[in-house]
N, C-alpha and C positions, 0 to 999 in steps of 0.2 A: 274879869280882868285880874289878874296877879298881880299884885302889889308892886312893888322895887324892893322891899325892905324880905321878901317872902325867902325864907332857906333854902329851899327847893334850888331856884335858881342862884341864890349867891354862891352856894357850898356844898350843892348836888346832896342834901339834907333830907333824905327822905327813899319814895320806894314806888316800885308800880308793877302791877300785875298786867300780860297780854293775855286775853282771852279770845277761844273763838266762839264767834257767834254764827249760828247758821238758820235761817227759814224761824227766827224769831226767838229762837232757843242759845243760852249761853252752856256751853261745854264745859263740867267737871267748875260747875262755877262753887262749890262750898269746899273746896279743893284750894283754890286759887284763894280765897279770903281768907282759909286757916292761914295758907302760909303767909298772907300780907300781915295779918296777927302775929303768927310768932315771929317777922321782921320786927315787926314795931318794939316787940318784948326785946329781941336782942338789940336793938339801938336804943334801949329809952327811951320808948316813947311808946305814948297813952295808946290803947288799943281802939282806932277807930269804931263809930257806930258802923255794922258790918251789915244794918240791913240797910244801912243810908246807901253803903258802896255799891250791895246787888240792887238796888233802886236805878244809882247813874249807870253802873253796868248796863242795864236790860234798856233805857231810856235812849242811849248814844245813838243806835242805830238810828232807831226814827229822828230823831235829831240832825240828823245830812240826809233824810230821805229816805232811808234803805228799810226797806219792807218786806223782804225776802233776799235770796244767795245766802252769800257769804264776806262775812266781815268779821277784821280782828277790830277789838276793844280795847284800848288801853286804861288803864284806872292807875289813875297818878296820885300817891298820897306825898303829901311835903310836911315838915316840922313847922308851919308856919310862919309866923311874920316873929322878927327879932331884931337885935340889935347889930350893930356894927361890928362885932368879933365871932368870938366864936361861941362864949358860952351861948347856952340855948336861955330864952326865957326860966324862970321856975316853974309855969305850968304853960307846956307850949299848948298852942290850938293845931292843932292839926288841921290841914286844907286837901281836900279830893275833888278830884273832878276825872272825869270820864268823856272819851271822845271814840268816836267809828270811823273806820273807812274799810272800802270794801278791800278783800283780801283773796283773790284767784287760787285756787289747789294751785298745787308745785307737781307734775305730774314727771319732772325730769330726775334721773340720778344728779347725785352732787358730784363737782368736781372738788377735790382739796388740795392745799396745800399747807406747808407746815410755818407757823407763823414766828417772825422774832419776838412780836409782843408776847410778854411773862405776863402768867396768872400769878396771883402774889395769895401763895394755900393759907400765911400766917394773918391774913386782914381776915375778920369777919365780913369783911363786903363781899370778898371772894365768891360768898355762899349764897349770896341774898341777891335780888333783883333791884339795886340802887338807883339813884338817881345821879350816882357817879361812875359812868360807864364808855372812859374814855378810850379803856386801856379794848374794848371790845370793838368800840368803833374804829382803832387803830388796826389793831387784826382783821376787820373785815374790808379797811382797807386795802391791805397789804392782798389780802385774796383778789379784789378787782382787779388790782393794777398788777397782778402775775395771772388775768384772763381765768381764773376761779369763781368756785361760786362760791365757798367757803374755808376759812380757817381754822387749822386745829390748834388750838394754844397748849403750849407747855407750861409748868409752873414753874420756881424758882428752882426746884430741886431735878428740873431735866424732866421730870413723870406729864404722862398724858394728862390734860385737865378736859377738855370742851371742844367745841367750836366758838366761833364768835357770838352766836346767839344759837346753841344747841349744846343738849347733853350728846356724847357723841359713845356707841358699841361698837364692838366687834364681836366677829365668831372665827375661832380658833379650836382643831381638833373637834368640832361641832358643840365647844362649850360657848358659854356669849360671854362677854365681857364687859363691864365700864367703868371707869376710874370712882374710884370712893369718893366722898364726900372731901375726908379729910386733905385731899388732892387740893381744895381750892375750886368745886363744882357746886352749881346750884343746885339742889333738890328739887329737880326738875319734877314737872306734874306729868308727864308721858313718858318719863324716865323710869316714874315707879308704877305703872300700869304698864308696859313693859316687862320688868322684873314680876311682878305678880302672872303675868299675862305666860312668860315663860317656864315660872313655877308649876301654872296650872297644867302646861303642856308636857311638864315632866324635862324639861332644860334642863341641863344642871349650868347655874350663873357664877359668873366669880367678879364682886366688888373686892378692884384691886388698884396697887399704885405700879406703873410700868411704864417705862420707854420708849420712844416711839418706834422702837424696833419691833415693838410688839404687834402695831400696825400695821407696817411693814410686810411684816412676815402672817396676818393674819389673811381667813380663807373669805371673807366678806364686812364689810362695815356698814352701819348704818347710822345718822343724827335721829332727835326726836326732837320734836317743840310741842306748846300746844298746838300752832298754827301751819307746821306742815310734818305732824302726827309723825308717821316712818318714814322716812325718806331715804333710800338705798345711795350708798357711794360708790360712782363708779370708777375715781382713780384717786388715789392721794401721791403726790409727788411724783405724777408718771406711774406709778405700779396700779394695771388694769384690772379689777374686781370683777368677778362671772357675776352672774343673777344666783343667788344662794335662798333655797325653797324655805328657810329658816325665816330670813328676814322676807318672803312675802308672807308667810303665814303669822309673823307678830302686826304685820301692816294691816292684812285682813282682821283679823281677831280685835285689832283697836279703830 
């Protein structure tokens, strides 16, 4: 049970990693706990025990039954129980817990469109996986209700940031592309297996800040997550995207 008094829930206080799990195994799981750690450094707050996490991680499945497929993990870290405003206690307790449900491959191209909701590059939440994520759940509404499967957000300053819940490339001139960090993006975990994954292939990659004309006018795009790896786009705002041999060979390769 979660408290009433717990931050998580009053003030979106906190952080959570998705991970996949497959046939018993967690994916790129010492990956996923570095970055819950270096969240918790940049909000203040104590560095969870990180074998306690991959404990509830690896437990979740069996926990609803799942004994084999495929399932995403969530691991929910919250700041605790506290008081009435806003300071935090002086030494919070941090609270985790960890939940499964199964999760099907996405075997289809995304559709996109381009969303009104702003990514805000100047919050550091921008970067992290929070437990304040409404302005994401707002753009991925905005993609249902215009028959999308997903949203690209823009940040304050007009430049590409994301999808709704994706780091989002392109390939242009057969270079790749994906908005910097400083954009207001999360330091996605198949964002930078990707980029190593393209290095190795002799890409040449360019982390940059740009416009959405840059998408536009680019020769293929694709999202990453942990949970549906490469996923090819096949229109954003009506403009038609071929199959580009580039993005099935990072898809293959990861």
């Amino acid at each position: 049970m979660i408290p009433l008094d717990d931050r998580g829930l009053l003030l979106g206080d906190g952080l959570f990693e998705t991970l996949l799990w497959v046939d018993g195994q967690i994916e790129c799981l010492d990956a996923h706990l570095a970055r819950l750690a270096a969240g918790c450094k940049t909000l203040g707050l104590p560095t969870p025990d990180l074998d306690e996490a991959a404990r509830l991680c690896r437990a979740a499945p069996g926990e609803v039954g799942l004994e084999s497929g495929r399932a995403a993990v969530r691991l929910t870290l919250t700041a605790g129980s506290g008081g009435r405003g806003l300071e935090r206690p002086a030494a919070p307790a941090v609270r985790m817990m960890a939940r499964a449900a199964p999760a099907a491959p996405i075997s289809t191209p995304a559709d996109l469109v381009l969303a009104k909701t702003r990514r805000n590059e100047g919050s550091p939440a921008a970067r992290l996986k929070t437990l304040s994520y409404l302005d994401n759940v707002l753009a991925r509404a905005e993609a249902l209700a215009a028959g999308a499967d997903e949203a690209v957000m823009l940040n304050n300053r007009g430049e590409l940031a994301c999808a709704s819940a994706a780091n989002l490339f392109w390939i242009a001139g057969d270079k790749l592309f994906t908005p910097a960090l400083s954009c207001g993006v999360l330091n996605g975990i198949v964002r930078a297996r990707v980029l190593a994954k393209a290095a190795a292939l002799g890409v040449e990659t360019g982390v940059v800040a740009a416009d959405a004309q840059a998408l536009e006018g680019a020769q293929a795009a694709f999202l990453t997550n942990s949970l549906i790896g490469v996923r090819p786009v096949a229109r954003f705002e009506g403009r038609a995207f071929a199959p580009h041999d580039l993005v099935e060979r990072l898809r293959a390769g990861l």
